[in-house]
Every structure is written in C-alpha cells, then in structure tokens.
C-alpha positions in Angstrom: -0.9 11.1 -10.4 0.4 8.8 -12.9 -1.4 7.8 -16.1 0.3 4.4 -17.3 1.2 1.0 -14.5 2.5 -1.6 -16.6 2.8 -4.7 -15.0 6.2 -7.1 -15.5 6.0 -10.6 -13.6 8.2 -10.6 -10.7 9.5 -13.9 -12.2 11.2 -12.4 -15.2 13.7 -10.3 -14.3 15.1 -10.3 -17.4 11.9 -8.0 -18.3 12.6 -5.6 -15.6 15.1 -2.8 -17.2 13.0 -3.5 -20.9 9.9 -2.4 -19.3 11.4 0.8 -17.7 12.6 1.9 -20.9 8.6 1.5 -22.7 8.0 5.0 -21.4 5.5 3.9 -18.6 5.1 6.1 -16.0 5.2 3.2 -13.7 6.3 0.1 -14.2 5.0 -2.9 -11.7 6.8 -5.8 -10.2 4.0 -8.4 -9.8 4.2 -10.5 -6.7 0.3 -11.3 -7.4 -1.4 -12.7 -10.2 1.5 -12.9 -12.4 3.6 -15.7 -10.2 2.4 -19.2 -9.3 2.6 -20.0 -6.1 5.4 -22.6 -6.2 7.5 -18.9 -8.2 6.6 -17.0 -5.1 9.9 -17.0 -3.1 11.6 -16.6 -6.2 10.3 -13.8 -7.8 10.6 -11.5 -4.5 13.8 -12.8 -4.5 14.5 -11.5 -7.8 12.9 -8.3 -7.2 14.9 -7.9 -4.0 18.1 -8.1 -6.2 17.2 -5.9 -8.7 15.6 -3.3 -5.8 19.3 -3.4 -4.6 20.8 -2.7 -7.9 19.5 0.6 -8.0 16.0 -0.1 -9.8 12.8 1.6 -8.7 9.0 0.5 -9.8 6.0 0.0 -8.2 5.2 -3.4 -6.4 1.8 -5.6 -6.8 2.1 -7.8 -3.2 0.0 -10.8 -2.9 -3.3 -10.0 -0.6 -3.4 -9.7 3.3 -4.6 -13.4 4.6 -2.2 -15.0 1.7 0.9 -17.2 2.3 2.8 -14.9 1.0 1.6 -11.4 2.6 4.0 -10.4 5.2 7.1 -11.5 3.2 5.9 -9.0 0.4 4.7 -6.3 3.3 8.8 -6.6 4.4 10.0 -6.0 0.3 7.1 -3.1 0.1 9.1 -0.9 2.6 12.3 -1.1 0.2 13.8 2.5 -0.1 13.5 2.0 -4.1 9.3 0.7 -3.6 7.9 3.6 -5.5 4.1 2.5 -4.8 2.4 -0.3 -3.3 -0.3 -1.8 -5.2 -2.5 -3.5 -2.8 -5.0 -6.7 -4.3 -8.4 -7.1 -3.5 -8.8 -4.0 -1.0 -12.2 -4.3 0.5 -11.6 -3.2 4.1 -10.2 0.1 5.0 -8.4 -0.9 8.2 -6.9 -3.4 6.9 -5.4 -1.6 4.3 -4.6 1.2 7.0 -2.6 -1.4 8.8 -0.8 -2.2 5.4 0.1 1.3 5.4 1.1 1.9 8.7 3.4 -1.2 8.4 5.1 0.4 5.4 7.6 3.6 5.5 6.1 6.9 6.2 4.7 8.8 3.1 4.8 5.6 1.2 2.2 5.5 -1.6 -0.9 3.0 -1.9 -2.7 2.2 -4.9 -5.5 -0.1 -3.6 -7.1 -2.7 -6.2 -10.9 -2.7 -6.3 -11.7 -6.1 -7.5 -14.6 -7.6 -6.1 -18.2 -6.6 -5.1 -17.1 -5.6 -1.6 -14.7 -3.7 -2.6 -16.8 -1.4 -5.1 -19.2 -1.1 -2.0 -16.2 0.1 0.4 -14.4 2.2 -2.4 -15.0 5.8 -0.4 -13.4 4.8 2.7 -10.4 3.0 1.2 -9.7 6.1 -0.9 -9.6 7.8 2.2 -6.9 6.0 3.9 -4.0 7.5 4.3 -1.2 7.7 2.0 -3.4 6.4 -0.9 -2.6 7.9 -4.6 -5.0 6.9 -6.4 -7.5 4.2 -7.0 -7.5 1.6 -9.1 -10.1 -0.8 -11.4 -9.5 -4.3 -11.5 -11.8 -5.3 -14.2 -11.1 -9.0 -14.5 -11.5 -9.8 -10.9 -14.6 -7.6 -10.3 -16.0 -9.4 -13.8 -15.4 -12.3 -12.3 -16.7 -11.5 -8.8 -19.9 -9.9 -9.7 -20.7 -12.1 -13.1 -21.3 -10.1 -15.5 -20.3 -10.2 -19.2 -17.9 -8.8 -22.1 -20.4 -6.1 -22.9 -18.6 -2.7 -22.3 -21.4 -0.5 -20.7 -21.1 -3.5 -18.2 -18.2 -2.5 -16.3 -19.8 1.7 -16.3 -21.6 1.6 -12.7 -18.6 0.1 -11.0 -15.9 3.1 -13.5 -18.4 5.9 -11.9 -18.5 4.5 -7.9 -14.3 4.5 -8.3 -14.4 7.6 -9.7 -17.3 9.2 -7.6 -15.6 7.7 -4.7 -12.0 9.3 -5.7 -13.2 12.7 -6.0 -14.8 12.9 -2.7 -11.7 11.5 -1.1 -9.6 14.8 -3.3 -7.0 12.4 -4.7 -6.3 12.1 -8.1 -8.2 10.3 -10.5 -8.1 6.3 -10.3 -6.9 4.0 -12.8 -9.2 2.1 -15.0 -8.2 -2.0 -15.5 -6.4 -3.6 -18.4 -7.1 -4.4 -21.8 -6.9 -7.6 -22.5 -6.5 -7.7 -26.4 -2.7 -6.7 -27.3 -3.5 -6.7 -31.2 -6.4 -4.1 -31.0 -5.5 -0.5 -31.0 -8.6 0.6 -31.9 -10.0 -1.3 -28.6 -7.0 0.0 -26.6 -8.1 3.6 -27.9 -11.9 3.1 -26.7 -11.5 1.8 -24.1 -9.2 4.3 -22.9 -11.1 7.3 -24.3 -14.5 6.3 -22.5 -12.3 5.3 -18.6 -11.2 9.1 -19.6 -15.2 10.1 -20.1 -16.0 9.0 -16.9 -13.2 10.5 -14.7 -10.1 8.4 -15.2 -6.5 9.8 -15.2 -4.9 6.2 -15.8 -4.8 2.5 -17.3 -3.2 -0.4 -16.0 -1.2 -1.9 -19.2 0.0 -5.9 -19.8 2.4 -5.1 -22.6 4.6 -2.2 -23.2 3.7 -1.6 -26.7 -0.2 -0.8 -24.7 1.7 2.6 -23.0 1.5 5.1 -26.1 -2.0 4.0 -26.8 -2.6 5.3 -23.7 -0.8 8.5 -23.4 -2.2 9.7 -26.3 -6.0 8.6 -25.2 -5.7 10.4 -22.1 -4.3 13.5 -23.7 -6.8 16.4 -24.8 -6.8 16.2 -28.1 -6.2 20.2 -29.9 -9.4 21.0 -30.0 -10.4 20.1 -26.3 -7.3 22.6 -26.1 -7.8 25.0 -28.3 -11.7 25.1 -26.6 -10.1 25.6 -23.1 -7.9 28.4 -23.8 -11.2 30.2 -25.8 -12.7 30.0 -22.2 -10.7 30.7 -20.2 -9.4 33.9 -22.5 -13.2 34.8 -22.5 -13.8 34.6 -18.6 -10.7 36.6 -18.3 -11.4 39.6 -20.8 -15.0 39.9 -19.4 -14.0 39.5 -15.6 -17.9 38.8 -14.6 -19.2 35.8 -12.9 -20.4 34.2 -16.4 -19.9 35.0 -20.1 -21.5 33.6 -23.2 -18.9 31.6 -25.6 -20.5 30.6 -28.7 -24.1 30.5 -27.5 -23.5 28.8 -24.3 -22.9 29.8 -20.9 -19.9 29.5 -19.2 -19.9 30.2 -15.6 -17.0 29.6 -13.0 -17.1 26.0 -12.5 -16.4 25.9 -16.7 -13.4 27.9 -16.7 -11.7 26.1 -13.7 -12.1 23.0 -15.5 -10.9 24.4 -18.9 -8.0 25.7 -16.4 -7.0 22.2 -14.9 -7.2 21.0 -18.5 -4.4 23.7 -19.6 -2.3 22.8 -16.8 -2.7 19.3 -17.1 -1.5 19.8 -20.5 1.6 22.0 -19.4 2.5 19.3 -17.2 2.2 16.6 -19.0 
C-alpha cells in the first residue's frame, strides 16, 4: 500500500527527477488531465525517454474510449511502470481487459470519478491485480453536483472504503486537496479520509507529501493506547479484558495490533 501519489504533468519533464526526490511514495506521470490534447504525443514521448533512462513512477493514462488510450495502454506495460492509474473506471471488464493487456502482476489503481463509478466500486476493486482504490473528488463533484461542503464528499469516502475492504486490498486513496497554501486544510482533510478508512492522498504539489505523512501516521497516543491493549490482552490471555473501564475483546486488539505494525513498517 502506498500512502502519498503525487502527480507531475507528463509534459514537464523537467519536473520528473524533482518530484522523486519530495519523498512521495509514488510519484505519477500524468498522461490525463494534466496534458492538453494537442501535448498528448509529446508528453508520452517524454515519459518514454525518461522510462528509458532508468526512472520509475506510476502512470495516469488517458481513459479507454479516448484518442489517446491504446498508445498510453502500450507505455503502461514499460518494465519501469510501477502502477497504472486508470481514469474514470466504472466497468469492471473493461478495466479487466486493461489489465490483461498490461504485464503480468502489474498494479492497478482504478479512479472512481463519476456516479457510475461509486455504484460499481466493489467489483472494480475486485479485478485482478488492483492495489488499491482511489477518490477522484473533483470529477465525482463535478459528476454528481454537489458542493464545497466537506461532509459532502462522506457517502461516496465510505462506499470506496466499504467497497475496499470487502475486496481485502489495502485501503484506497482519498482525492486531492486543491488549496496548496492551507496546511491546516491539508491536515483535515487528511485526518478525516484517515477516520473513514483511508491509507492514502493523492497530492498536486510536493510540498503537500509531509502534510500527509504525518496525517496518516498514529499520533503517540493512538500508539501508546495500542500497545496498553495489546500488553493487556496478552498478560490476561482470555477472550476479553477490561482496559480502563472499557472492554476490549479480540477484534480491539487485532486492530491495536495492525496499528503497531503499521507503525513498525512505516
């Protein structure tokens, strides 16, 4: 699972090396949104190049149906394509054919963007291949018409995350944050995607990537909690223990345990 995509337009390859330096976990070459159509040939040029110079990222192709689809679909199966990030997934043969097109084991991170999409989320997290889910907020605001209020965007964050869950692979990504000035935005933004079963953010800037590190990070005393459990389950070695008034049974302590390891891994 990977907590931070930050996205680089395919177009500015002098951005390419600058952005996998900002400590992203992944940084994506934008075929998509980020490059007019007139740039298209250009950019995948320009990522081709820098593919071949040894660099690896993540790749945003332009949509099945597009102009530009099966010349992306041929870059996506470069050796040095860490994940695919498919747009506006709403059909989950079609992005089963997507995957089967692309080398074995390669990794999908399907888009869901649009009304459709949020209806068909289960079965596209349950193509093959696909790592994790992910929120396009813009498009879906967009799609479904609804406004800047925050709770606004909570139905669609639970269905991806509901839908991710039942599907067993790791938790999806929530969408961007527009405002690059706004820490305190970045920071709840982040913190509430993480509230309702988020692993990851998409980012727009680099300087967005430590922001969300440290959102999605328990904080000490979600850590210092976890180990009390998990220390308390183990010395009484029953089925459920009381921990300062409450009860904790065995669905608490392997939570406070995936928390702990999360943290050792991270």
């Amino acid at each position: 699972m990977y907590r931070s995509y930050l996205f680089v337009p395919g177009d500015r390859p002098e951005r390419f090396d600058k952005a996998v330096a900002s400590g992203a976990d992944v940084v994506i070459l934008d075929l998509e949104d980020a490059v007019l159509p007139e740039g298209k040939a250009g950019a995948r040029k320009a990522v081709a190049e820098w593919l071949d110079g040894g660099g690896r990222a993540a790749l945003r192709i332009n949509a099945a149906g597009t102009p530009w689809h099966q010349d992306d679909l041929a870059l996506a199966g470069h050796a040095n394509v860490m994940v695919v990030m498919v747009p506006k997934a709403e059909d989950a043969a079609t992005l089963a054919q997507i995957g089967a097109a692309l080398p074995a084991g390669r990794a999908l991170v399907p888009l869901i963007e649009t009304a459709e999409g949020l209806l068909e989320a289960r079965a596209i997290a349950k193509v093959a291949n696909v790592l994790q889910l992910a929120f396009g907020s813009v498009d879906y605001q967009n799609d479904v018409g609804i406004g800047d209020d925050a709770t606004a965007f909570d139905f669609a964050r639970c269905q991806i995350a509901v839908a991710s869950a039942a599907a067993r692979i790791a938790p999806p990504v929530d969408g961007v944050t527009l405002s690059l000035d706004d820490p305190q935005q970045l920071a709840t933004e982040v913190r509430n995607a993480r509230r309702l079963g988020f692993g990851g953010k998409l980012c727009i800037h680099p300087r967005q990537v430590a922001g969300v590190h440290e959102g999605l990070a328990p904080d000490a005393a979600e850590q210092e909690h976890a180990r009390a459990i998990v220390a308390a389950a183990e010395a009484a070695g029953v089925g459920a223990v009381q921990l300062d008034g409450r009860m904790i049974d065995r669905p608490v302590v392997e939570r406070a345990r995936r928390l702990i390891a999360a943290v050792t891994e991270g």
